[in-house]
N, C-alpha and C positions, 0 to 999 in steps of 0.2 A: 824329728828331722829338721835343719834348719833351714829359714827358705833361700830356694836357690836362684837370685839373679841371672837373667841368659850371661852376663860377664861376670859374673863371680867364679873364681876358680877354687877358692874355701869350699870343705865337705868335713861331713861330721867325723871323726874319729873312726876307725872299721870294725871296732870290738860292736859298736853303736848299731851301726848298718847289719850287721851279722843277729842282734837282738829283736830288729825291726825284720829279719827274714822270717826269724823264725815265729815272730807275730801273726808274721800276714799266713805262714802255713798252716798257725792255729785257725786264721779266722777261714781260710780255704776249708778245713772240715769241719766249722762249726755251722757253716752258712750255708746255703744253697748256690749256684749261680746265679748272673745276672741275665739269665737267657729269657728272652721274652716268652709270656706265661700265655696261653691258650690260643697259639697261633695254629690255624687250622693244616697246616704246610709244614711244621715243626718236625725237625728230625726226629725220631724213636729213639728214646732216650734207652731203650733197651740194646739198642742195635751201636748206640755210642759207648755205653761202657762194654761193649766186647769188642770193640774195635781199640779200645786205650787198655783191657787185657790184653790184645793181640802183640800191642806196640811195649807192653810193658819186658819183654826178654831181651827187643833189641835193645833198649835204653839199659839195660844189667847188663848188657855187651860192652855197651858204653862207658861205663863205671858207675852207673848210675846205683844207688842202691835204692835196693827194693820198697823198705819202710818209707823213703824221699819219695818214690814218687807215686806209693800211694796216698800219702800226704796230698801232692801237688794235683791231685785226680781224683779223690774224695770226693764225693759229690758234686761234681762236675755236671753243668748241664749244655749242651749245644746251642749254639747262637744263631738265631737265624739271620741275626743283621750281616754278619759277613757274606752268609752265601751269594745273598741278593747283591752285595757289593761288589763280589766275583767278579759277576757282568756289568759292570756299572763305572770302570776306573776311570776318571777322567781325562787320562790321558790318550781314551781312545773313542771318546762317547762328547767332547767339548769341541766346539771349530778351533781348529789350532790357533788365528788370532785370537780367540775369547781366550784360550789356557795360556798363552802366550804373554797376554795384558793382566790377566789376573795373577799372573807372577812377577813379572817385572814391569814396575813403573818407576818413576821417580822415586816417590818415595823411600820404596826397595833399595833404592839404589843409593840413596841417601843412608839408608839403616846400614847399608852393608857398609859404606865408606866409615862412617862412626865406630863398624867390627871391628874395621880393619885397624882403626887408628888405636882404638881402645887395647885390643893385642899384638900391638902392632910387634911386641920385642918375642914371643913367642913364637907367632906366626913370622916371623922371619928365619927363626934358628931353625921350624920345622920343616920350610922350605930349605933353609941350607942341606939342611940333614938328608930329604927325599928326596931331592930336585923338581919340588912339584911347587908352583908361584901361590905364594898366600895369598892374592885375589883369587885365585879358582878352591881352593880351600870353601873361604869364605862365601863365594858363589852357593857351593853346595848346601854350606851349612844355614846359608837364608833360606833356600827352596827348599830344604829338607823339613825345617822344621821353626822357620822364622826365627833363628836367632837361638834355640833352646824356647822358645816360648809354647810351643804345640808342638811336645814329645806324642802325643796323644793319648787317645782317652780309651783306650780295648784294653783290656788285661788279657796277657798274650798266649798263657797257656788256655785261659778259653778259646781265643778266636783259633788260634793252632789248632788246637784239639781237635775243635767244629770243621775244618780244613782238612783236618787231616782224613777225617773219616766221613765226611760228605761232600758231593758236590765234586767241581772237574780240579783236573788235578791232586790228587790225594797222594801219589804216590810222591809228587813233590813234596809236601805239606808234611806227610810222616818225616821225610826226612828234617825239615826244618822244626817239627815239634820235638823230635828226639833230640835234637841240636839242646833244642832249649832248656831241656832237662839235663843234659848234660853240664851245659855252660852254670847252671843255679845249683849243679853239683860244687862245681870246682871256685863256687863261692865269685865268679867274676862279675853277676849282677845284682849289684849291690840297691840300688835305686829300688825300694819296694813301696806298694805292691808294683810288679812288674808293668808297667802300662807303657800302649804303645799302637803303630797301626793295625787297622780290621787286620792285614793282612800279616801282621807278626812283626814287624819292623819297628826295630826301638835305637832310642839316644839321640841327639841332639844332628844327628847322620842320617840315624832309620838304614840302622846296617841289621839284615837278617842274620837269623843265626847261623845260617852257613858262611855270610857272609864273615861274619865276627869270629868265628872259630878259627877261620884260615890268615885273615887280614888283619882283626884288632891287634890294637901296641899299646905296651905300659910305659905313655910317655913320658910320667912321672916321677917312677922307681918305685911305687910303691907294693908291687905284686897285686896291685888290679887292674883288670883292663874295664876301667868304669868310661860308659859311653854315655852316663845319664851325669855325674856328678865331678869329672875332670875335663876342661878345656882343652887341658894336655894332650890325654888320654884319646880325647875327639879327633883333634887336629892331625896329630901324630896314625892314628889309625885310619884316616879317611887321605893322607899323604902315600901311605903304606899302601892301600888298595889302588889308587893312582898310578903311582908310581910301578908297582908291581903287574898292572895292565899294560903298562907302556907308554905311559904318559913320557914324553919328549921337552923340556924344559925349553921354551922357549919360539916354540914353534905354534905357527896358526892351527886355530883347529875348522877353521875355514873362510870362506871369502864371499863376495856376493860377486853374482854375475851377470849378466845380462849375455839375451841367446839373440842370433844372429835373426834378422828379420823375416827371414824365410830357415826356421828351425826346422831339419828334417827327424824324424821322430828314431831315437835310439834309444836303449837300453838304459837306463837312470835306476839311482836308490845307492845305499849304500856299501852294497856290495859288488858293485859292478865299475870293479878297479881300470884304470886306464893309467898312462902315465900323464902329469900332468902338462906335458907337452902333446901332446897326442890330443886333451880336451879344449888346448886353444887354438888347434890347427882344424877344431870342430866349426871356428866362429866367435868362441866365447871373448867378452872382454869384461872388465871391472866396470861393478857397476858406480865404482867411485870417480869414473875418467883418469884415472893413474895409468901411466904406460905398465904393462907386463913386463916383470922380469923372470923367468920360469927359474934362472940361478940363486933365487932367494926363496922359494917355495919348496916342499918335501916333495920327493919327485914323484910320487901315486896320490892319485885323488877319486873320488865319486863325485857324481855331479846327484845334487838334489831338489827335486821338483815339488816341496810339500802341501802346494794347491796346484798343481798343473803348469802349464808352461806359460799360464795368463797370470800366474803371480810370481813373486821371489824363486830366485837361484843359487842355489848355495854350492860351491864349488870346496868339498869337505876332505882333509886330511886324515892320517893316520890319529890324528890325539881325537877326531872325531869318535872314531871307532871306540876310545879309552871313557871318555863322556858316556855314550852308548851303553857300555856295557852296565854304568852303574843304576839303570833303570832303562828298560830295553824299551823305548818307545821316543820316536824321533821328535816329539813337541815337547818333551822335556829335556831332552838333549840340548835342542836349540834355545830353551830358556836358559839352562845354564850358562852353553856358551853367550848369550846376550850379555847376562848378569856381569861375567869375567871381563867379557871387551869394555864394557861401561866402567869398572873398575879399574883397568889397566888405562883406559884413555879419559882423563877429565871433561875433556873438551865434548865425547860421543857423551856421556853419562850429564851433562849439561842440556844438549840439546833433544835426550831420548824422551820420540813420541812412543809410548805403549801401544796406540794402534796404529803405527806403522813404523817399527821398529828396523825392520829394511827401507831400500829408496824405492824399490818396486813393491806397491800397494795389492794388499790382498784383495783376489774377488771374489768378494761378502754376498757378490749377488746369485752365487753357485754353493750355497751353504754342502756341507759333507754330510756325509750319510748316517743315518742313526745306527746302531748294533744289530737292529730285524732288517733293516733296509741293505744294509752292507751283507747278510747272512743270504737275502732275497738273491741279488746279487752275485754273489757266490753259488749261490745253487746255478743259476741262468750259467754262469761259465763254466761249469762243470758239463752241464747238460749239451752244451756248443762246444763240447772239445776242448777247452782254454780249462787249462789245472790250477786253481788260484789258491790250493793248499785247502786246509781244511776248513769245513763250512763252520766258522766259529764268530763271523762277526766280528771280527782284524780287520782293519787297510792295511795288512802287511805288504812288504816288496814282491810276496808270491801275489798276491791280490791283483795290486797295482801292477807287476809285469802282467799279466793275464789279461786286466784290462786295456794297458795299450796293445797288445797283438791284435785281441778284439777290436780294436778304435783302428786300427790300421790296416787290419785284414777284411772287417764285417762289412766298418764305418768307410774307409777310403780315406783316412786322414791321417794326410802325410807329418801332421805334426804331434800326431799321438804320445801323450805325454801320461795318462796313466790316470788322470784324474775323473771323477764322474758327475761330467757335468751334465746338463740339462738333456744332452744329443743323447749320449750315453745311456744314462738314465731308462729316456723314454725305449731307445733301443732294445734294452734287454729284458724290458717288458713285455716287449711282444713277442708274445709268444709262436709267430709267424716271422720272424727276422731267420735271415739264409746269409751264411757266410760263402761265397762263392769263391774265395782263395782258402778257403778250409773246410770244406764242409767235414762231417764228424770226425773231426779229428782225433786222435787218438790221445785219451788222458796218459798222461806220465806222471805214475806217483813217486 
């Protein structure tokens, strides 16, 4: 295989890539896996090969054929690294300024403008083509995976595998591993051996395979949808999922705000639609000192809190929701949109502080909760009536609603904004705290 520069668009021949498949499926049943050896906590390797028997009919539904993918499942052994990683994403276990800063800084921002310039005639035609702007393109494709540089390093039908048949969520995971066997059916993953994140996520995107089956595009012409060794291929498929979410050309995908000095405590997060007139008749104004024009904005918004209402305000659009969907967790979202604004504006991408990439400064002095602490947490709201969804160790919107009802109902704080700070905290520790505008109230699942 020839090596491949994150901007080289050159790839070997496909007759080539089709010889090196069917290598690496030799060396899959010559070899053992790479599953760490005498861990005391390691999956039963007996209980993994009848769980990749069990999967083996739906994949022959698939068109998978039988010979392929006992090949691809040959001696297969479980990985324990991914389990552990389950609970450990950083996108929900990092303080959102640290994940925030460890993605975009200058630097970043420098590499992406050099993407941009270097494909600049491609990335133009692929925006004509989807209506999606070659700076959010490019955004994704620096967070995703620096450029092509950290495709990663899992070979995917082990970690899948291990996913699929241990550990939470499985019934997702089967599906994403039959994906995968399906997709190395029909010869579109060409880039071998297959490597990619713990979590199944490959090409220069880290599009899953459900993700890839519905959305990849063969930007090229060439009858593959290679996401490890076309630009085209990349650009064009990661415009495709964009676009096909509802990506809106041209429109903000949000704003920063500043709340009125005496903020009374309402309903925040991403879901919780208002019109965006209706959010500045709350108080809200820019925190740029621009007057408000509401006739130049999309007319729904959410307001978001993502340290509380002592730090940044984000007053977020529909293309929010589109950002969103392509990694469900709100500190990546908002990395990306950073990335894009920095690249659409010289001037902001000039001046970007990384720790404090808003003009309202995060309070570092209210660090966020760890996965046991957040889970801690979650039990106390349960046990007080407040439904904060399931005890799993999220600051999801169900969390974060639950706790400002608590902070407003338990606490007396008119400005309850959802965050868990210090008051909080020690609050729902005690195990003697008495809600007297709720006492047990009643869970709604």
């Amino acid at each position: 295989m020839i090596p491949f520069h994150p901007w080289n668009t050159t790839r070997p021949r496909r007759h080539h890539m089709r010889l090196a498949a069917l290598a690496y499926i030799a060396a899959l049943v010559a070899t053992p896996g790479a599953a760490a050896q005498g861990a005391p906590d390691a999956p039963s390797q007996s209980a993994f090969q009848q769980c990749l028997a069990d999967l083996k009919p739906t994949a022959a539904a698939r068109g998978v054929p039988a010979a392929l993918f006992d090949r691809l499942t040959a001696r297969l052994e479980p990985d324990p690294r991914v389990l552990a990683l389950l609970d450990r994403q950083p996108e929900f276990v990092t303080p959102i300024w640290q994940y925030l800063a460890n993605l975009v800084d200058r630097r970043r921002i420098g590499e992406a403008q050099e993407a941009l310039a270097a494909n600049g005639p491609l990335l133009r035609q692929i925006e004509q083509r989807f209506g999606v702007e070659a700076e959010l393109i490019v955004a994704f494709w620096a967070v995703e995976s620096n450029f092509g540089r950290n495709l990663g390093r899992y070979d995917l039908i082990q970690s899948l595998a291990t996913l699929a048949c241990f550990g939470r969520r499985q019934a997702y995971f089967r599906g994403e591993f039959v994906t995968l066997t399906e997709i190395i059916a029909r010869g579109d993953i060409t880039s071998l051996p297959p490597r990619g994140s713990w979590a199944g996520a490959f090409g220069h995107t880290q599009f899953m395979p459900s993700t890839f089956a519905v959305y990849a595009v063969d930007g090229d012409g060439d009858g593959v949808r290679d996401l490890y060794g076309s630009l085209a291929d990349v650009f064009a498929s990661t415009a495709n999922f964009l676009k096909r979410s509802g990506w809106r050309y041209g429109e903000p995908w949000g704003i920063e705000v500043r709340l009125p000095p005496h903020w009374q405590s309402t309903a925040t997060g991403r879901r919780v639609k208002r019109t965006t007139r209706e959010w500045l008749e709350l108080g809200l104004t820019r925190a740029d000192g621009k007057p408000w024009d509401p006739t130049t904005l999309p007319e729904r918004a959410a307001l978001l809190l993502p340290a509380g209402s002592n730090g940044p305000a984000i007053l977020v659009f529909p293309n929010y929701d589109v950002l969103y969907r392509y990694n469900a967790a709100e500190s990546y979202t908002l990395a990306v949109g950073l990335l894009f604004d920095a690249l659409r504006d010289p001037a902001r991408a000039a001046h970007f502080d990384p720790k404090q990439p808003f003009r309202t400064p995060w309070p570092t002095d209210e660090p966020p909760l760890t996965r046991s602490e957040t889970e801690t947490i979650q039990s106390r709201l349960t046990a007080l009536g407040y439904d904060p969804g399931p005890v799993d160790g999220v600051m999801g919107a169900t969390t974060r609603e639950a706790l400002r009802r608590f902070q407003l109902e338990c606490l007396g704080d008119p400005a309850a904004s959802g965050w868990p700070d210090a008051r909080t905290r020690a609050a729902l520790t005690n195990e003697n705290v008495v809600c007297p505008s709720a006492p047990h109230r009643q869970t709604q699942r």
